[in-house]
C-alpha positions in Angstrom: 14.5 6.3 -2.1 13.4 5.5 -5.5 10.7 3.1 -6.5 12.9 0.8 -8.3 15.5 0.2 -5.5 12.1 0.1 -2.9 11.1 -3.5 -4.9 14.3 -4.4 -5.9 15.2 -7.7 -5.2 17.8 -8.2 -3.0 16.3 -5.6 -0.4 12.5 -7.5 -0.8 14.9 -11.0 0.2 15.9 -9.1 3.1 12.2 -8.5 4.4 11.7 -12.1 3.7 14.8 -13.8 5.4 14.0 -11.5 8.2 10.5 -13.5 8.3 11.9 -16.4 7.5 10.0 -19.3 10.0 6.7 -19.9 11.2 5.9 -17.5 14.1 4.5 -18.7 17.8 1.3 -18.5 18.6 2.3 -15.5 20.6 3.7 -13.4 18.1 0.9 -14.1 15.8 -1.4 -12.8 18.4 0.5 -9.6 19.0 0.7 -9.0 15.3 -3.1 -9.1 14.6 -3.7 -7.3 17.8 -1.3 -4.3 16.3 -3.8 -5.3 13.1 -6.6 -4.3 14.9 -5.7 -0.7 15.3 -6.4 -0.5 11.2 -3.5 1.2 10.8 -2.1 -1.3 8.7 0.5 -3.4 8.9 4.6 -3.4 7.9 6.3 -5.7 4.9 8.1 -7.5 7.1 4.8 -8.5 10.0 2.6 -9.1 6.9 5.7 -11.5 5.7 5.4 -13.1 9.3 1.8 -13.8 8.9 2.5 -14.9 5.7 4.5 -17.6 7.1 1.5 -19.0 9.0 1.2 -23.2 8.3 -0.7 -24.0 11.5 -4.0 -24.7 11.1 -4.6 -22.9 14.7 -2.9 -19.8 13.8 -4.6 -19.7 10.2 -8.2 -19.8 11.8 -6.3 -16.5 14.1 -5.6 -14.9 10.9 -8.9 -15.5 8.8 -10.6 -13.9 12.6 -8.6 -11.2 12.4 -9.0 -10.4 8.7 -12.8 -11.1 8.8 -13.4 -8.7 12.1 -11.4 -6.0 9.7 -13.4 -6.3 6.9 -16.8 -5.9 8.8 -15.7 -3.0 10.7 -14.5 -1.1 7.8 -16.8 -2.4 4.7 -19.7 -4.3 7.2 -21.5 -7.0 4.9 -21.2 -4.8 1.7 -20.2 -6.3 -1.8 -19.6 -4.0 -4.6 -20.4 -5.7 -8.0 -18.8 -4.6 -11.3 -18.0 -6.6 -15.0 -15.4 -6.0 -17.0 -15.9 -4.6 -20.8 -13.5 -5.7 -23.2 -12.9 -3.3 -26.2 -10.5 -5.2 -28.5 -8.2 -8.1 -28.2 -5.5 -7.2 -30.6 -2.8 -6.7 -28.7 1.4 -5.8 -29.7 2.6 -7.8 -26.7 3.5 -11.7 -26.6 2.9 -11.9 -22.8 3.5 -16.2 -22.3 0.1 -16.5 -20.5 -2.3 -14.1 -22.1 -4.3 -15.2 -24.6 -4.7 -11.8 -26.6 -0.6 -12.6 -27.4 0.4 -11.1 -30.7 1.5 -15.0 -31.7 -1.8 -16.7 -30.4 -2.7 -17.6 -34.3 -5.8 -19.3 -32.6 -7.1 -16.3 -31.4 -10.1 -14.5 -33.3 -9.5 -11.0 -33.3 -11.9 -8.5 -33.0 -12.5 -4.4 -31.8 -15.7 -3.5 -31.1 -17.1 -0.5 -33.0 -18.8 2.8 -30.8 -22.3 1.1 -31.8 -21.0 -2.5 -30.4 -19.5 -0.5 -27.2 -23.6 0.7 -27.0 -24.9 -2.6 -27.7 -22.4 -4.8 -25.3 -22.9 -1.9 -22.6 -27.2 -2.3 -22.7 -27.1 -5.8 -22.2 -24.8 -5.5 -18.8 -27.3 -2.9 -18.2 -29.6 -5.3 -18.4 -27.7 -7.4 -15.9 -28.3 -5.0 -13.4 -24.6 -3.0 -13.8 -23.6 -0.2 -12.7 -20.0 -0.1 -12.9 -18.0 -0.9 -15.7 -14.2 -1.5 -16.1 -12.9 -1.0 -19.5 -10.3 -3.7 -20.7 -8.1 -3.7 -24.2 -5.0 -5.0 -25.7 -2.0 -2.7 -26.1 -2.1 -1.4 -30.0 -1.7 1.7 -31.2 -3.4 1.1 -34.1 -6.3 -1.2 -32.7 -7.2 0.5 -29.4 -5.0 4.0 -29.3 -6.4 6.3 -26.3 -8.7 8.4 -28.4 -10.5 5.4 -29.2 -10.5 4.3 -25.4 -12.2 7.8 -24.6 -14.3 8.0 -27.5 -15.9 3.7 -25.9 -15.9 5.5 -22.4 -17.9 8.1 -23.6 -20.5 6.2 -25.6 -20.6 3.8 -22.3 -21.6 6.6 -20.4 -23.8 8.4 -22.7 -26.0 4.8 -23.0 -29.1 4.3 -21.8 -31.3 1.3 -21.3 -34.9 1.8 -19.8 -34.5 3.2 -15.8 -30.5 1.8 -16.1 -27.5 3.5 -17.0 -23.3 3.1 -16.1 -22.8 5.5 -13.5 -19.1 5.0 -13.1 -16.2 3.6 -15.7 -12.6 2.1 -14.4 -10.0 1.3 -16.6 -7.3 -1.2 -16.7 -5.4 -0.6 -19.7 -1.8 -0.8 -21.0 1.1 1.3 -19.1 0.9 4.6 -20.9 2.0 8.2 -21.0 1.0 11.2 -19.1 -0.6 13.0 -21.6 -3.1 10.3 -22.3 -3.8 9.7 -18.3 -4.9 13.3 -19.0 -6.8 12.5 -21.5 -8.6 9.2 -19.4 -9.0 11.7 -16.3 -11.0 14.3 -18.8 -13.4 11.8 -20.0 -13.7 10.8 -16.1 -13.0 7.7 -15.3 -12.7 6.0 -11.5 -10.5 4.3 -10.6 -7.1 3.4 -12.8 -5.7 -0.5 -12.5 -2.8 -1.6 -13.5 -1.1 -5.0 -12.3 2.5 -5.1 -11.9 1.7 -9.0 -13.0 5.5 -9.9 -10.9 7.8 -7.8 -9.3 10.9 -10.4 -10.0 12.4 -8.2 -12.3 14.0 -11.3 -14.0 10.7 -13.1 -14.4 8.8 -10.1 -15.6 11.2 -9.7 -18.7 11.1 -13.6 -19.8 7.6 -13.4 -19.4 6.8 -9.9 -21.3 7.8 -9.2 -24.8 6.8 -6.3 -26.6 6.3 -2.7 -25.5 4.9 -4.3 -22.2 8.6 -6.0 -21.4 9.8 -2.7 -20.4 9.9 -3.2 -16.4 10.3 0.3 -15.2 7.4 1.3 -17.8 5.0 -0.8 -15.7 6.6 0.0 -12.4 6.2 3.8 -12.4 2.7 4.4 -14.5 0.6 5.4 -11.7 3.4 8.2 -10.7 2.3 9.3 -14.2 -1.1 8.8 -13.5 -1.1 10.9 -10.6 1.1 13.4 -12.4 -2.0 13.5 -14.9 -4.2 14.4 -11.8 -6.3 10.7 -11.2 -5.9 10.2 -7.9 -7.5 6.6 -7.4 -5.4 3.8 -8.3 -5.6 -0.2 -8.0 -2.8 -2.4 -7.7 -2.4 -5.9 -8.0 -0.3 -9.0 -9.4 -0.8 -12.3 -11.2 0.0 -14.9 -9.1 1.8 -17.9 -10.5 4.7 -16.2 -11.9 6.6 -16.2 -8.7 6.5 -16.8 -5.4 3.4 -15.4 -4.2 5.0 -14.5 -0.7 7.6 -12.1 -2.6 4.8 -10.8 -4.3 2.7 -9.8 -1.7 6.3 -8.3 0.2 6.9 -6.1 -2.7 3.0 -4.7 -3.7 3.2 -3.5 0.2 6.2 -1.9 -0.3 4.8 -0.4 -3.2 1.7 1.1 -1.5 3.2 2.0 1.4 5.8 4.5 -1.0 3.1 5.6 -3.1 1.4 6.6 0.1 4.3 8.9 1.5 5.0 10.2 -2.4 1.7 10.9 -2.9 -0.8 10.9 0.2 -2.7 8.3 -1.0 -2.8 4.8 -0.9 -4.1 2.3 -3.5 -7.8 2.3 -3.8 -8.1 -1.0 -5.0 -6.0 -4.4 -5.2 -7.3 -7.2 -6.7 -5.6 -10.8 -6.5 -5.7 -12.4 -9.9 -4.4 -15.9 -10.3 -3.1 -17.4 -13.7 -5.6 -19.4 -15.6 -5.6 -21.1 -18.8 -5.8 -19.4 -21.8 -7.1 -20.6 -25.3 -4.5 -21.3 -27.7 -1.8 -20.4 -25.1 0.4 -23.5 -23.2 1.6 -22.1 -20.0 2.6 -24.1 -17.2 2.6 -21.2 -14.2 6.4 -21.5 -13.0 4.8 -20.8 -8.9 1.2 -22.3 -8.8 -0.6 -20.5 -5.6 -2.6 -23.0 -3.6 -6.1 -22.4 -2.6 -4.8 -22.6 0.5 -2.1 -20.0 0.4 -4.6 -17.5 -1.7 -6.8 -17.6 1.0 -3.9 -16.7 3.2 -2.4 -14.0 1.1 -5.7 -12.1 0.9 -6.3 -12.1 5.1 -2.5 -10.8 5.0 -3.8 -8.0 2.5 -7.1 -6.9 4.3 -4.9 -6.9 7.3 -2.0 -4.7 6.3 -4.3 -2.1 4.0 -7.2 -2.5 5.9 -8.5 0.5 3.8 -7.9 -0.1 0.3 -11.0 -2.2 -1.6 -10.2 -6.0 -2.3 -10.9 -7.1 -5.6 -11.5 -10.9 -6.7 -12.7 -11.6 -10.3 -14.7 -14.7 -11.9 -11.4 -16.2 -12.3 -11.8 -18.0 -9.3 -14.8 -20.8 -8.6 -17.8 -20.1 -6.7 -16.7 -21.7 -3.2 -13.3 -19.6 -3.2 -15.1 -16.5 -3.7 -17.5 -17.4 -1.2 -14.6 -17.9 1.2 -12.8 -14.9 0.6 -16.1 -12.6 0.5 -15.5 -13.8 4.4 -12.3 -12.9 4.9 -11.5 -9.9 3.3 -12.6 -9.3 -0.5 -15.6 -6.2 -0.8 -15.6 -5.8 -4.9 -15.7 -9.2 -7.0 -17.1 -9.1 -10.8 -20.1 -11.0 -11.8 -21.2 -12.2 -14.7 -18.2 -11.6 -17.0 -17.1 -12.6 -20.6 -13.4 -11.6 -21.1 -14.0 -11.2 -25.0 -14.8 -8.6 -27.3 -18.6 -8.5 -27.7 -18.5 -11.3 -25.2 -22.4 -10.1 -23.8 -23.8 -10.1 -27.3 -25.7 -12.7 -28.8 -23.4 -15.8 -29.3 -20.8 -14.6 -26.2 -18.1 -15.6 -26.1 -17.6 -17.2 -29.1 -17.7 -13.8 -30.8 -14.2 -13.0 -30.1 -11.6 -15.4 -28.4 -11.1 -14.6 -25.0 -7.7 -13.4 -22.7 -8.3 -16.5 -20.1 -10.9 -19.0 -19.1 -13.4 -18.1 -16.1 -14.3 -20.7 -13.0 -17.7 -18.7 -12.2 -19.9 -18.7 -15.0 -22.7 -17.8 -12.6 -25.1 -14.9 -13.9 -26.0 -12.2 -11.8 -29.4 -13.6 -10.2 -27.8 -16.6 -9.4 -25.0 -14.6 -7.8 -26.4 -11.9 -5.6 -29.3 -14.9 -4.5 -25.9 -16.8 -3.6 -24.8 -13.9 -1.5 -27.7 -12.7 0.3 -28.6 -15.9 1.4 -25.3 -15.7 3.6 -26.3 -12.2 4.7 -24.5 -10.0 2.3 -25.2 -6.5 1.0 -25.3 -6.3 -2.9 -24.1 -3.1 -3.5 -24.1 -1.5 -6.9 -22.8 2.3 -5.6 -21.2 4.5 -7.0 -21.4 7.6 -4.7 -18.1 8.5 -4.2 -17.0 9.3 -7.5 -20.5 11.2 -8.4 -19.3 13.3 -5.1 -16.1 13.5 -5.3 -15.5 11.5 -2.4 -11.8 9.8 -4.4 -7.9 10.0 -3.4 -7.0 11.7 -0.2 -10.9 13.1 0.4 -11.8 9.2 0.6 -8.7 8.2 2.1 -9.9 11.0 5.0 -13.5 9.8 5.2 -12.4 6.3 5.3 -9.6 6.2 8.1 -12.0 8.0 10.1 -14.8 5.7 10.1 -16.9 8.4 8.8 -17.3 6.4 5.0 -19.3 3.5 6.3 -22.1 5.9 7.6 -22.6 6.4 3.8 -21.6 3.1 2.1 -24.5 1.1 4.3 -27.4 3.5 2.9 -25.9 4.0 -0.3 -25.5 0.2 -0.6 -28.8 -0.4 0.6 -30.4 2.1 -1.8 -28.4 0.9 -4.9 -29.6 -2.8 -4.3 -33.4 -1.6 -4.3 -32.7 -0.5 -7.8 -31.4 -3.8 -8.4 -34.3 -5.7 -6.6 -37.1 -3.7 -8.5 -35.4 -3.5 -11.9 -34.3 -6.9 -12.7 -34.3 -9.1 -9.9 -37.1 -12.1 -10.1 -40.1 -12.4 -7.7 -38.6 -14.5 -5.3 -35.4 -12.8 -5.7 -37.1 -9.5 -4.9 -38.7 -11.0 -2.0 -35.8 -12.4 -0.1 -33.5 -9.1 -1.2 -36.7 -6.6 0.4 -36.3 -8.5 3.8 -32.5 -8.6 3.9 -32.9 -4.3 3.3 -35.2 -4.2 6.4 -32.7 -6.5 8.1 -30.2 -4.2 7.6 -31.9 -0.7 7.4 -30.9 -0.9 10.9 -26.9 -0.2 10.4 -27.8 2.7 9.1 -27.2 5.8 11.5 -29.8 7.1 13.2 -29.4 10.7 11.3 -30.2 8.9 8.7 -32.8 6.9 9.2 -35.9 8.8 7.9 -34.4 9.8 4.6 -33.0 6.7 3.8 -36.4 5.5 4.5 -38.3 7.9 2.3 -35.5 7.3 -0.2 -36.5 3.9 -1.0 -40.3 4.5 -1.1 -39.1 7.5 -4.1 -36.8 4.3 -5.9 -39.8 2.1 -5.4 -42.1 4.8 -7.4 -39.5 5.1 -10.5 -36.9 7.8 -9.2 -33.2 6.6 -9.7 -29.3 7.9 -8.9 -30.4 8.9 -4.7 -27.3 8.7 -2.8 -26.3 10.5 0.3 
């Protein structure tokens, strides 16, 4: 079966009428026990779950999805920003603000020595990991000029700190220019279907972007292009969130048996205002539900990295860290030159942010609740992507070398940029948790740290 006809409409209503009703206690129970196997879950029992109202049953499935997330990721949160290249842009999306008619919008593209300048100061946040953002021009920000940024991100250097690993989210493109993002080696590729509703997507897109099936199959040509880590997501407000969520697992489960691999990453973006852009979103997502639709996602991909951005406020964040999220963003600026002098009032920006924290404040946030800061990125320096990880991960095997790795990663953190007292309390969370680490382990991840603490960087097992 093709993709198209796998997310077409009328067969995603039949998951959905087939779900259709709250489920009994009972049932709930034996879906979350099947959920506990991590072997995933089907459309149609992550459209039951999604079905949940009961206050009872959603405490079941926040339990469930919480016990997942430990077991697979323990207390580990990956920390990343986003870079924005250039907000020109061809498309007139209705809720973007780098729409080709947002006349309010200040346009700008940042220049290789910007790209140097913009990628020492989130260096000098603490970052690690970068994910490379731009409008779709062909004359603003065509692919050479995206490799040419990647390159001079990696190739920048600022005191013991450095970007070890670039992701891109980018336009829909063609196979010859995946080729061309896999040579300059990125990680991971995202790309957000934004809605499956076919009929939504095209009163919603105009432009080169409008072109459904485009969006639909780019990661077949990604993989044709030879990246095999992918993310996944969609921007929920456009349409019902619970068809949504029906359709991406449909999605991942066909990419799976196409290619072997399922997504790498979703992330779970939700429509927010955008300067010089009035959008009402047509299916507002409650708190309540969002909370909800991620549990359902940790439980039915209980492998794939959950990603939550600074779109969201401080006490949702916190929440889903709980329940299923192990990536979020952290101290972002969705503009061009946005971490410059003057932010984000360099350039305009694509949407307004609800967590304006900076990083200190953030990672003190989280390790007082007994989170792992985790700036690694070992897998990609080892090869460990697509099907290798997928192996390693099903297994179990990945977590022996996520705890070190996100252990030693947030020593570099704590003795490069953190404060005194944030130092302090990080050190005694690391002895707190040097004892996850496995046993085989245990002596070199201890002489590991004493190397970081006398200036070496980049140890990973």
């Amino acid at each position: 079966m093709e993709l198209a006809e796998v997310v077409e409409e009328r067969r995603i209503a039949q998951i959905l009428n087939a779900a259709e009703g709250e489920p009994t206690k009972e049932e709930v129970g034996q879906i979350l026990a099947k959920a506990m196997e991590k072997k995933g879950l089907s459309p149609l029992q992550a459209a039951r779950l999604l079905n949940i109202e009961a206050e009872e049953l959603l405490r079941m499935l926040f339990a469930a999805s919480s016990a997942i997330k430990r077991e697979i990721y323990g207390n580990r949160l990956v920390w990343f920003a986003p870079i924005y290249l250039s907000n020109y842009c061809t498309n007139s999306c209705a809720y973007c603000g780098f729409s080709a008619t947002n006349a309010m919008l200040k346009r700008k593209r940042l220049s290789l020595g910007e790209v140097a300048e913009q990628t020492r100061a989130l260096i000098r946040m603490g970052h690690k990991r970068l994910l490379v953002e731009a409008g779709e021009s062909e004359v603003a920000s065509p692919i050479d000029y995206i490799c040419d940024c990647i390159r001079e991100i990696y190739a920048t250097k600022e005191g013991r700190g450095e970007i070890r690993r670039v992701n891109v989210n980018i336009a829909a493109t063609t196979t010859e220019n995946y080729r061309k993002l896999k040579e300059v080696g990125i990680g991971t590729y995202q790309l957000f279907q934004e809605t499956y509703h076919r009929k939504t997507y095209e009163k919603m897109h105009r432009g080169p972007k409008g072109d459904y099936q485009r969006q639909l199959t780019a990661h077949c040509r990604a993989f044709e292009a030879g990246l095999d880590d992918y993310g996944m997501g969609v921007l929920f407000g456009l349409y019902d969130y619970k068809f949504e969520v029906v359709s991406l697992l449909s999605h991942a489960r066909w990419m799976e048996e196409r290619y072997g691999v399922g997504p790498h990453t979703v992330s779970v973006p939700r429509i927010k205002p955008a300067p010089g852009i009035c959008f009402v979103p047509p299916a507002p997502v409650s708190d309540r539900d969002f909370l909800k639709l991620i549990a359902v996602y940790r439980l039915a991909l209980p492998y794939t990295g959950m990603i939550i951005s600074t779109r969201e406020p401080p006490e949702i964040r916190e929440k889903a860290f709980e329940i299923g999220i192990s990536q979020a963003s952290v101290g972002s600026r969705t503009a061009p030159g946005g971490y410059a002098d003057g932010g984000a009032e360099s350039a305009g920006e694509q949407f307004e942010l609800s967590d304006r924290r900076g990083m200190e404040e953030t990672i003190a946030s989280v390790c007082a609740r007994g989170h792992i800061p985790s700036f690694c990125t070992a897998c990609y320096r080892s090869k460990r992507t697509g099907e290798a990880f997928m192996r390693l991960a099903k297994t179990g095997e990945i977590n022996k070398l996520c705890t070190p790795n996100a252990l030693l990663t947030f020593k570099e953190f704590l003795v490069d940029y953190a404060s005194p007292s944030l130092r302090k309390e990080g050190e005694a969370l690391i002895e707190r948790m040097a004892g996850e680490v496995e046993k085989a382990k245990q002596e070199e991840f201890r002489r590991r740290l004493k190397r970081i603490e006398n200036g070496e960087r980049d140890l990973f097992f």
